[in-house]
C-alpha positions in Angstrom: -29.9 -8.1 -32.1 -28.5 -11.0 -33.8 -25.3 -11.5 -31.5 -25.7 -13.4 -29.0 -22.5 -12.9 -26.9 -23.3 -9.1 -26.0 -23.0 -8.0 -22.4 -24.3 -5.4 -20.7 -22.2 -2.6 -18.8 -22.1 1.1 -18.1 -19.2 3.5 -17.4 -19.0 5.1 -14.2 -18.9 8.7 -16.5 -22.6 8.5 -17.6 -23.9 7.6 -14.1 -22.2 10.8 -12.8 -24.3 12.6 -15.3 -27.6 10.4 -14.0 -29.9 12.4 -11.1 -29.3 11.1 -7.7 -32.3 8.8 -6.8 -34.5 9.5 -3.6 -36.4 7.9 -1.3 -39.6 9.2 -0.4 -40.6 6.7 2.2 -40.8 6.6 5.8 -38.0 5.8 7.7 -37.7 4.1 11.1 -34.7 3.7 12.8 -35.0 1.0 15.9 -32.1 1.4 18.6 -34.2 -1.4 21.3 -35.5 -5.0 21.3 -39.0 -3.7 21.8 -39.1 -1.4 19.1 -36.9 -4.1 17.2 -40.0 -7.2 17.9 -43.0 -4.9 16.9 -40.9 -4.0 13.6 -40.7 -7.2 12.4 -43.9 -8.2 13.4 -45.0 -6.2 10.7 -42.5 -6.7 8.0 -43.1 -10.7 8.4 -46.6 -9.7 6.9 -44.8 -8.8 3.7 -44.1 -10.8 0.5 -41.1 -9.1 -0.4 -38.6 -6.7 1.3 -35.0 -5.3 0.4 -32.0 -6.6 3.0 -28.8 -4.8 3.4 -26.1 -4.3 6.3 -23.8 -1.6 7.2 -20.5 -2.0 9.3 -18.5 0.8 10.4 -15.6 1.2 8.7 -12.1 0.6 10.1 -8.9 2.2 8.0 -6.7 -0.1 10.6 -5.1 -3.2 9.0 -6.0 -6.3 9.5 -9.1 -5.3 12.1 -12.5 -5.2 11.2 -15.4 -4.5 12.7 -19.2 -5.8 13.4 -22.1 -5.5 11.8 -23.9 -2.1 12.9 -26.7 -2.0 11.1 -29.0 -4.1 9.0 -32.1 -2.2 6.4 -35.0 -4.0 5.4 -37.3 -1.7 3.2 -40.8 -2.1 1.5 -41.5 0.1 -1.2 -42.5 2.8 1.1 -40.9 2.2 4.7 -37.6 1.6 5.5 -36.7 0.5 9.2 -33.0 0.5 10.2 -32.1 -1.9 13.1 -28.7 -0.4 15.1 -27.3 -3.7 15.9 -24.8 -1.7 18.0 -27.7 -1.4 20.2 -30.7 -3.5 20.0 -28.5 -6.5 19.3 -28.8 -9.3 16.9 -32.1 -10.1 18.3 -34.2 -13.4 18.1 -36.8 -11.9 16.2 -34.1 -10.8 13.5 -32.7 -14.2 13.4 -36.4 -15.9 13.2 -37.0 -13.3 10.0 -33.5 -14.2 8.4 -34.7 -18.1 8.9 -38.1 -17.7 7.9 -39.3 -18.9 4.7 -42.6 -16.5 4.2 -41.1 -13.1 3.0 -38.5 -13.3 0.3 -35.5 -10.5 0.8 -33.4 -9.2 -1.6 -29.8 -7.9 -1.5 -26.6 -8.1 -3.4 -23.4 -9.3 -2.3 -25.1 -11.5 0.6 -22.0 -13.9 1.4 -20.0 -11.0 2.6 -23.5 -10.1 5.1 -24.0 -13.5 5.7 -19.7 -13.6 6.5 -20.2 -10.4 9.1 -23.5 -11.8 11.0 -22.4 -15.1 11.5 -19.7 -13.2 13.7 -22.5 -12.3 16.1 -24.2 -15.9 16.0 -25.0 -18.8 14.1 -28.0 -19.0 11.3 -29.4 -19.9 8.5 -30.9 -17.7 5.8 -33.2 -18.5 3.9 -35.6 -17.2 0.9 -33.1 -14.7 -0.2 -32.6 -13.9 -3.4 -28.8 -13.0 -4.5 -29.1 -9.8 -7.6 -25.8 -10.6 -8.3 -26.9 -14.3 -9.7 -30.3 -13.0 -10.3 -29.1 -10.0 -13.2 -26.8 -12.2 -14.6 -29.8 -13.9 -16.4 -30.0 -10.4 -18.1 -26.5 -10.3 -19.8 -26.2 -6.9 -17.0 -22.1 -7.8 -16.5 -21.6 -4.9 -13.8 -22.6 -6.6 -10.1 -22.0 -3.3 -8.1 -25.5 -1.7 -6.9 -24.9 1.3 -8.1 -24.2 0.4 -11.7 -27.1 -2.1 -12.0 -29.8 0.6 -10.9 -27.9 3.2 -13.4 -28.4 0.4 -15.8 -32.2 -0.1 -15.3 -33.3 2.9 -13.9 -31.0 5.7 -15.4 -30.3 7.1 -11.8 -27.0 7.3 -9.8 -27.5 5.4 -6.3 -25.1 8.2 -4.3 -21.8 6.7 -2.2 -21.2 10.1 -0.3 -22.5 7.9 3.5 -20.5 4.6 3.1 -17.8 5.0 4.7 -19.3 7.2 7.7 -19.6 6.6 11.2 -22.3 3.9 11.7 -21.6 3.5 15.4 -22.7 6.8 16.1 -24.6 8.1 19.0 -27.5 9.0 16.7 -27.8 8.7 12.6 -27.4 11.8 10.4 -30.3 12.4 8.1 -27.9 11.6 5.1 -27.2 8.4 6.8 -30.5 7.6 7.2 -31.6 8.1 3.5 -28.2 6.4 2.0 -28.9 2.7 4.2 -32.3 3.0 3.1 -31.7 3.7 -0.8 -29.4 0.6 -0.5 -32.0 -1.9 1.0 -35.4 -0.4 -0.8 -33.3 -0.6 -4.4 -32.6 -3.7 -4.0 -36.2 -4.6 -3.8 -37.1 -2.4 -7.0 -34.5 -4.1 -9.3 -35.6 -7.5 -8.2 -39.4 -6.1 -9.0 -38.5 -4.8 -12.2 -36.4 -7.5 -13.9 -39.6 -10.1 -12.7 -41.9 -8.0 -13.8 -40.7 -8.8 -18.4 -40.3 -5.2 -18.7 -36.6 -5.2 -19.2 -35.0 -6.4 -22.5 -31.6 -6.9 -22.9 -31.8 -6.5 -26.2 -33.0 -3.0 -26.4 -30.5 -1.9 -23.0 -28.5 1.3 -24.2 -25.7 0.0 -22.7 -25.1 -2.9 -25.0 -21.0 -4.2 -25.0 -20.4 -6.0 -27.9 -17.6 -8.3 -27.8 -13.7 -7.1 -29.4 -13.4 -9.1 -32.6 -10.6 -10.9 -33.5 -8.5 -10.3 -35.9 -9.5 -12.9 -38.6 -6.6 -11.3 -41.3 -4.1 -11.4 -39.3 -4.5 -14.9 -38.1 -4.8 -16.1 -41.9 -1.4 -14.1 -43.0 0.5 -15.9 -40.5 -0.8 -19.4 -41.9 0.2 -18.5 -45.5 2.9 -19.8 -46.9 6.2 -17.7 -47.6 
């Protein structure tokens, strides 16, 4: 493609008609320190891990509320910390300050925003998709639309605004905060790895030309 100014970008309408992606993986969902210390211990041997948080929502103006949970997937586990109940532990802030794994998410100032609410620190080695695709010409910066983009697979929305708080996780719950975490890790994988092209992306946006003729008639002279 010779134009260089193209962007890329999909319409909600074809990722409707995309299958739902799935996760396969193991899923472990830590509600105490203990569990939350022997977790990480094992996911600080990793190179590369997806990050997300959850907060549960609040339709009251102006109040919002705390962090409740925070995923961090591999490709094939996903372990859900319930901040609501193990707490914002010293082991989770060592991991978000350590420089030896590199974690992925999208849209980290806003987790970064909610976390600092529970205490002070400072992240490091993560990588922001949001910057990271824009290297790609990809235009759209939700989640969603950047995995329909390289994957051709609709990330499902049903769980976000559910009860996060609650006295024990839903299944659906479960599988929706670890999509969001583990996909994050894929795109970052994928977009390394060469094998997407911009150029040869489907969803192509080619910029609206201007109208040349018109602009010339008004410069003629009567």
């Amino acid at each position: 493609m010779n134009n260089e100014s193209f962007t890329i970008a999909i319409d909600k309408r074809l990722i409707a008609e995309m299958p739902t992606v799935t996760f396969d993986g193991s899923i472990t969902v830590i509600e105490n320190e203990h569990d939350a210390a022997e977790a990480l211990a094992y996911l600080r041997t990793q190179a590369l891990v997806g990050f997300d948080t959850e907060t549960k929502p609040n339709f009251r103006k102006g109040v919002t509320n705390r962090v409740s949970l925070i995923q961090i997937s591999t490709d094939e586990r996903s372990f859900l910390f319930r901040i609501n109940k193990c707490g914002f532990t010293r082991e989770l802030i060592d991991f978000m300050e350590c420089d030896d794994v590199i974690k992925v998410g999208l849209s980290l100032k806003d987790d970064f925003h909610m976390l600092h609410r529970l205490c002070e620190f400072e992240p490091r080695n993560f990588v922001e998709l949001q910057e990271m695709v824009k290297d790609f010409r990809i235009s759209d910066l939700s989640l969603q639309k950047i995995y329909a983009i390289l994957f051709q697979e609709r990330i499902s929305k049903g769980q976000r605004l559910t009860n996060w708080e609650a006295p024990r996780l839903t299944g659906a719950q479960m599988v929706y905060a670890s999509i969001d975490a583990w996909a994050c890790r894929r795109i970052y994988l994928l977009l390394k790895s060469g094998a997407f092209v911009p150029e040869e992306s489907p969803y192509i946006v080619l910029p609206t030309p201007t109208d040349e003729t018109t602009d010339n008639e008004d410069t003629l002279p009567a």
